[in-house]
Each structure stands twice: as structure tokens, then as C-alpha cells.
Residue, then its C-alpha position, 0 to 999 in steps of 0.5 A: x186167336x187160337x194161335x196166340x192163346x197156344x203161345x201164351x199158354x206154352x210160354x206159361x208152362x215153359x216158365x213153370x218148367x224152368x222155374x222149378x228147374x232153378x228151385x230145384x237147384x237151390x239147397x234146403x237150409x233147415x230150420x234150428x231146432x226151438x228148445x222151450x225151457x223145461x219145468x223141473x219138478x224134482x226140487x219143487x215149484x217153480x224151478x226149470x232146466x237151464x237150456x241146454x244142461x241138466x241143471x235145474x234153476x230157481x229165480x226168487x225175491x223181495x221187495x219190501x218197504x219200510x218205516x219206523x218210528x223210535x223214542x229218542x232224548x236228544x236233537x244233538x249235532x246228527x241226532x234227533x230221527x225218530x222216523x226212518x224208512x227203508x226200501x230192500x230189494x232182493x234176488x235169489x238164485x238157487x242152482x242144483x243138479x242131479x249127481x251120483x253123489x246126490x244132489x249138487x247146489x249153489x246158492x246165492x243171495x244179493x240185497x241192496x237196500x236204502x236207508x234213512x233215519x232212527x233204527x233203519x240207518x244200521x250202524x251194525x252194517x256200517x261197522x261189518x262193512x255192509x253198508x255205507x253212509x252219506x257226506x252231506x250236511x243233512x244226510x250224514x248219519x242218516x242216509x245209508x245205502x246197503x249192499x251185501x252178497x248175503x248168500x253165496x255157498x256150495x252144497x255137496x254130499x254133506x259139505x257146506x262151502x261159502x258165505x251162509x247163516x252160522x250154524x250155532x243159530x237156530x230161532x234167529x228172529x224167524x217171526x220179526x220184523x225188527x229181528x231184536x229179540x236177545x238171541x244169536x242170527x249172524x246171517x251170513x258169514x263164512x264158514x265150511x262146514x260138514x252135515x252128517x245125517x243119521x236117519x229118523x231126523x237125527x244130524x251133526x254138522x261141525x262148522x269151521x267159521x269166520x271169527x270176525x263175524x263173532x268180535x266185539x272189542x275187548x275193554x281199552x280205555x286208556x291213553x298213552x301218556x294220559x293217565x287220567x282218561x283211562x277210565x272215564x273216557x272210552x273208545x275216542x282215543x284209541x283201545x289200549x289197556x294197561x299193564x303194570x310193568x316192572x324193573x328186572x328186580x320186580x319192582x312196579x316203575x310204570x305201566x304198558x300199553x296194549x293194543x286190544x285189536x284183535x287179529x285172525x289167527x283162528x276161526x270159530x269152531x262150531x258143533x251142533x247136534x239136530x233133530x227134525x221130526x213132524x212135530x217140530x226140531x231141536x237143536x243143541x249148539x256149542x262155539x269156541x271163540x279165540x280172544x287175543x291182543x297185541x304187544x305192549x304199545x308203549x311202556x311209560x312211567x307214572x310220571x308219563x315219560x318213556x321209560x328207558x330201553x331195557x328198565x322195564x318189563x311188560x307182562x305178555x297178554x295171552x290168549x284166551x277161549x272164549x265159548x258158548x252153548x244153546x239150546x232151542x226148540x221149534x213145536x208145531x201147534x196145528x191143534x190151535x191153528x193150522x200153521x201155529x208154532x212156537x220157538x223156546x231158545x237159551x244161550x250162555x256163553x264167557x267171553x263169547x257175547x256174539x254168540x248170546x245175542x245180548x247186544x242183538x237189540x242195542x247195537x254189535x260191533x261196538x264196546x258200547x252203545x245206548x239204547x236210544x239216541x240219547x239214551x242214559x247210559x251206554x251198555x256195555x257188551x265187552x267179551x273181555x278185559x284185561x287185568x292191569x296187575x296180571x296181564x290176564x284177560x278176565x272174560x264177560x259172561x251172558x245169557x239170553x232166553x228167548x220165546x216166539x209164538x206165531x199165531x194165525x187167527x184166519x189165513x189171512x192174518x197172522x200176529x207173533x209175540x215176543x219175549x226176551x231176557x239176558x244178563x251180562x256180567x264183567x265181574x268186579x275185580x278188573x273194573x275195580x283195577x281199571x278204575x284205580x290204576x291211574x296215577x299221578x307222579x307219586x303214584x297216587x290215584x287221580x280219577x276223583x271217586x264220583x267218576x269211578x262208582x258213578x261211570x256206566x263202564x263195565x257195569x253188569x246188566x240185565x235187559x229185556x226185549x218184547x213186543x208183538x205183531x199184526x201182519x194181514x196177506x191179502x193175497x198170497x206172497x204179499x204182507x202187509x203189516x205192523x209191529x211194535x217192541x219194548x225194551x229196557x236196560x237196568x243196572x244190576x248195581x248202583x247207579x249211574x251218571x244219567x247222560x240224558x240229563x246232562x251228568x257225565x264223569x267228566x262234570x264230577x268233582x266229588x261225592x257229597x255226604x249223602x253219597x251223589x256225585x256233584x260237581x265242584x260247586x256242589x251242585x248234585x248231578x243226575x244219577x238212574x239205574x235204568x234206561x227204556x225205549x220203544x219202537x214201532x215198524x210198518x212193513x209192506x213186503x211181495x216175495x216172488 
């Protein structure tokens, strides 16, 4: 026993011995280093060290859901939605690093978006390319889905480079839901801009900007060879406008016709002075804006035929500038409650309405548009006609002002309030023109009187927006609230066909003695002065 035990024993450390020898020839491969994300506490909370470079990253977002409920008159063809909803997502990535120059960053923004129904199917966005609509049957018109590179921009030692806010803007509908108060928020455009910073708050930027952020379309109505629409139809046929043209002696033979689209040969040049304090900021901003059209279409004469190659000259319509000034201040007002502020804001712009916001409520993008599905009237928002005898564009002018109180009644609940007003004019002399250049073989005007004193184009306006807030935060990044605004549109002068009642221009025959229109059997068509409507919105909202 003792014999076998030795033997096994040695056996074991005999094993041992060559057990170590062969570990010992093995290599040691050693483990990777584990490199844990690193908080950067140098540009605030919640950004972090990119592994492996000195760049600091901060990841953020939205979700939202919404639903609205609209006046409307009509159930007409894709009309009729009073309720809408909508569903945003939205994602942030805010990228900055440390240079000897200061601070390098790049921002960017993406938002999708579904919508459906009155007032959250846009078709603002639709007509800036930021959106598109469904085919079907029972979803044209009403079923949107929106994708957008909101922000994408640099920022280096004062530069601003990339797709950002304009400039000019300062409220811009801070403390909305709807965002419709009368003022300019052209959110995201393109621009490259300088930042000079003075010290003791004081700033200057000068911002080079993309202009086709800032058109509305110049005021066409006619129809080549259809001399009688061009006044009394608008936008369905195309945006030419007339011009007297003339034989090499002088005299008028007929009329040419220009193409009112415009084309980008200059960008928007924006300036703006700044200054942030404890108390608040102010801000004065100024834009010039280029205005221009085509050549001459076609030159007809009154009897609508072409006229020969070389028998008549069309006048060249030139460019023109159009421009706009604001001004805006922001008070802080935690002597009432702590985060209480108040923004006070005006614009005046010619030529430039973009830039004033007044078409900010209604509709942009567009000559015209009623205030609600339905509406009386359209409004119209046109920077500029063009006067028939001269060939001169005659510029619009507007105005807003607009003030917004956020009160918090505890810091779970806040409300703001609203208010807005602005004006917008055409003056009389190229809607006079417009309205009287329509001629027949002879030379003679053809639109009857009624469809020109009564038709709602190129009429002065004046307009207002208000309304009011309830928002509660239950807990922190989450809203949840709801919100309801007024607005109504009045003609300065005059009255109008009431398109709610079934009176257009195209029903008119005539003028009775009492000064109405009527149609050709007398019987009175409806007139107004005004046109309102409401909205109501409900928001649920988590930032992360």
C-alpha cells in the first residue's frame, strides 16, 4: 500500500510539474483596455465625450401629440375637416469641441411629422417642399406626412454656416402652440451669417440668406388671349400680368404678358443689432429683399391675336427692392413670478410681407387664401403688382405688432396670452389699372363694374389674431395642455363678394340702383367686410 500510494503521489506532482511547464510556454494575451463614456460638464447637462476624440455630444428630442378643432363653412369636393391631429417626433444632435479658436459646433435637427385634417395638414409645408400629401379618395387633402432637415449648421469664432432660423426673427411664436400670431418665424432657412460680440451684451450679425424662404408671388391674373379673366379669376391659370405694348411710333396696339415667377439672382441680406442683459434682450433687425420677374410671355393685340414680329414693343419690367424693419423686446418679470416674461414686437416692411408676418395665421407661400375652409373671402398677401401703362412694379406694404405674456401661476402650471394686429395695403392705383385693362376688339373694357368694385383682389386689410393658454407639467419635460385663438380679417374699404353665401364675380352681371351686385336676373348677391374664425388645439409634449 505504501508502494502504491508513493507512486500515485508522484504521478500527481510529475503531472503538476508538466502542467506548468506547458503553461508556462503558452503567450499572455492581455485584456483591451475598457474606455467608459465620459460626462463633459463644459457646455452643460447632459453632454458626454465622443469615445476616443475630444468632442463633446448632446442627443435630445421630442415627441408631441396633437388634435385641433377649426370653424369651417364648407363640406365642398376635399373640404369640410374641422378636427385634425398630429403626431412630431423629433431628434437633436448638438456636437461642439474645444478650439484655440473657441468653441467649434454643429447642430442638427430632424423632424417627421403625420398629419391629418383642418389646420395640422399644412399646406404651408406642402408649398416649401417640406411635406407631402396622400392620393387616395379619402386622404387627399387631409393626410400629410412631414419630413424636414430642420437644423443643419456650423458654428465657428462668430460664423454661422448652414440651414438655421433667419436672423430678422426674434418672438417668433416662443410661447404658442399654434404659432399664428402676426409676426415673422421662418425657422429654418439658409443662411451664412456673421456674429460680432462687443461685450456688456451688445452684438451685430449681418446674415446672407436664402430668399426663396422669404417669396410670396407677385400679383398675375391674366390670361393670354383671355382678356376677360384678368382680373376676376386668380391663380388657376398660370401668373401673368399685363403690360401695354406699344408700335415703334408710340401708339398702344395691344398688351404683353408677364411671367411673374420669380428667379434667384439675390439672396436676402439681413442686419441686426442685439443686446442681452439679466433683465431681458432687444433687438432691432432690418432685410433687403429682391423682387423680380420674366420677360414678356406673348405680346397680343385687343382682339387677342399675336401681333406681328417686330410691330410692338414690350416695356422691360425691372427689378425692385423690397425691405422691412423690426423691432422687439423680451423683459423678464420675476418680480410677479419666477419665470414670468413678456415679449413686445413690430414690423413694417414694402414689398417684403414675409418679413412682417402678416399672412403668418392664414397661409404663406400663396397670393391668397381664406381664413378658414370656406371662408368669405380670400386675403390677399401679394409683395407687388405690376402697373399695366408703365411696366413698374408697385410694392405692397404691411405691418404687425405683436405682444405675449407667459405667466406661471405655480410651477406646474403656466398660461400665456396673445395678442396681434397688422395691416396690409396694395394701394389703389394698380388694382384700378388691373381692373380696367380688359379689352375687347374696340378697345372697350369688358369686365362688367360689379366683378371689379366687389371682387376681394388686391383689397387693403387689416387683421387680428388672439388667444390664450393652459399648459400643466406634471412632472419635469412633460406638458400637457391646451390652447385657443380668435381671428378675424376685415376689409378696409368696401365690400366684397361673400364667397360663403355662394356670390362670386363670376355670377355678377351688374350694379343695381342701390349700389349691390346682382346677377343678370336682378336677383342681389351677397356682399361682407369681414370674415372670422377660431381654433382650438390640445398638446401632449415629452422633451428628453
Amino acid at each position: 500500500m505504501k508502494l502504491v500510494k508513493s507512486l500515485l503521489l508522484g504521478s500527481a506532482a510529475g503531472l503538476t510539474v508538466v502542467a506548468g511547464a506547458n503553461a508556462a510556454d503558452l503567450p499572455i494575451k492581455k485584456a483591451a483596455p475598457v474606455e467608459y463614456v465620459r460626462v463633459c460638464s463644459a457646455y452643460g447637462a447632459g453632454f458626454f465625450y465622443i469615445p476616443g476624440t475630444d468632442t463633446c455630444l448632446r442627443v435630445s428630442g421630442r415627441a408631441r401629440f396633437e388634435a385641433t378643432y377649426s370653424q369651417g363653412y364648407t363640406r365642398n369636393a376635399n373640404s369640410g375637416d374641422l378636427m385634425g391631429y398630429r403626431g412630431l417626433g423629433r431628434l437633436n444632435l448638438d456636437a461642439r469641441t474645444q478650439t484655440a479658436y473657441g468653441t467649434l459646433r454643429a447642430f442638427v435637427r430632424f423632424e417627421l411629422a403625420s398629419r391629418t385634417g383642418a389646420y395640422l395638414k399644412s399646406g404651408t409645408q406642402e408649398r416649401n417642399g417640406n411635406a407631402f400629401s396622400a392620393t387616395g379618395v379619402d386622404t387627399f387633402n387631409r393626410v400629410q406626412q412631414y419630413v424636414n432637415v430642420d437644423k443643419a449648421f456650423i458654428q465657428f469664432a462668430g460664423l454661422t454656416a448652414g440651414r438655421a432660423a433667419s436672423f430678422y426673427d426674434f418672438y417668433a411664436h416662443d410661447f404658442e402652440m399654434i404659432g399664428t400670431s402676426l409676426g415673422s418665424d421662418v425657422a429654418s432657412t439658409n443662411l451664412l451669417a456673421y456674429t460680432a460680440t462687443f461685450g456688456n451684451g451688445f452684438s451685430a450679425t449681418l446674415s446672407v440668406e436664402d430668399p426663396n424662404f422669404r417669396k410670396n408671388p407677385l400679383f398675375g391674373t391674366a390670361v393670354a388671349g383671355n382678356l376677360a379673366s384678368q382680373f376676376i379669376v386668380f391663380g388657376n391659370n398660370g401668373n401673368l400680368s399685363p403690360v401695354l405694348a406699344t408700335n415703334p411710333a408710340g401708339a398702344v396696339v395691344g398688351e404683353a404678358f408677364y411671367d411673374l415667377r420669380q428667379t434667384s439672382r439675390m439672396p436676402d441680406f439681413v442686419g441686426v443689432l442685439r443686446y442681452d442683459s439679466a433683465w431681458g434682450s432687444a433687438q432691432l433687425s432690418a432685410a433687403v429683399h429682391e423682387l423680380n420677374a420674366g420677360n414678356a410671355a406673348s405680346v397680343l393685340g385687343f382682339n387677342g391675336v399675336a401681333l406681328p414680329a417686330g410691330s410692338a414693343i414690350a416695356p422691360r419690367v425691372n427689378s425692385e427692392y423690397g425691405w422691412a424693419v423690426q423691432a422687439g423686446v423680451k423683459i423678464n418679470m420675476p418680480f410677479i413670478a419666477p419665470g414670468d416674461t413678456l415679449y413686445l414686437q413690430g414690423s413694417y416692411g414694402e414689398g417684403a410681407q414675409l418679413y412682417t408676418g402678416y399672412s403668418q395665421y392664414i397661409g404663406t407661400y400663396t397670393a391668397s387664401a381664406g381664413n378658414a375652409p370656406g371662408a368669405a373671402f380670400g386675403t390677399f398677401f401679394t409683395d407687388a403688382a405690376v402697373n399695366p401703362l408703365t411696366g413698374k412694379m408697385e410694392l405692397s406694404t404691411s405691418w404687425t405688432v405683436v405682444g405675449s405674456y407667459l405667466h406661471y401661476w405655480t410651477p406646474e402650471w403656466r398660461s400665456a396670452i396673445i395678442g396681434s394686429y397688422g395691416e396690409m395695403s396694395f394701394g389703389s392705383t394698380s388694382r384700378n389699372l388691373l381692373g380696367g385693362l380688359n379689352f375687347n376688339g374696340l378697345g372697350n373694357p369688358v369686365n362688367s363694374n360689379a366683378s371689379f368694385l366687389f371682387s376681394p383682389a388686391l383689397r387693403d386689410t387689416s387683421q387680428i389674431v388672439a388667444g390664450a393658454s393652459l399648459i400643466w407639467s406634471p412632472v419635469k419635460d412633460l406638458d400637457i395642455g391646451v390652447e385657443g385663438l380668435y381671428n378675424r380679417v376685415d376689409i378696409k374699404n368696401g365690400r366684397v363678394f361673400d364667397a360663403n353665401k355662394g356670390a362670386t364675380a363670376a355670377l355678377a352681371a351688374g350694379v343695381n340702383a342701390n349700389g349691390q351686385p346682382v346677377t343678370a336676373a336682378g336677383a342681389v348677391l351677397a356682399t361682407t367686410n369681414y370674415a372670422d374664425t377660431f381654433q382650438v388645439r390640445m398638446r401632449v409634449q415629452r422633451d428628453f
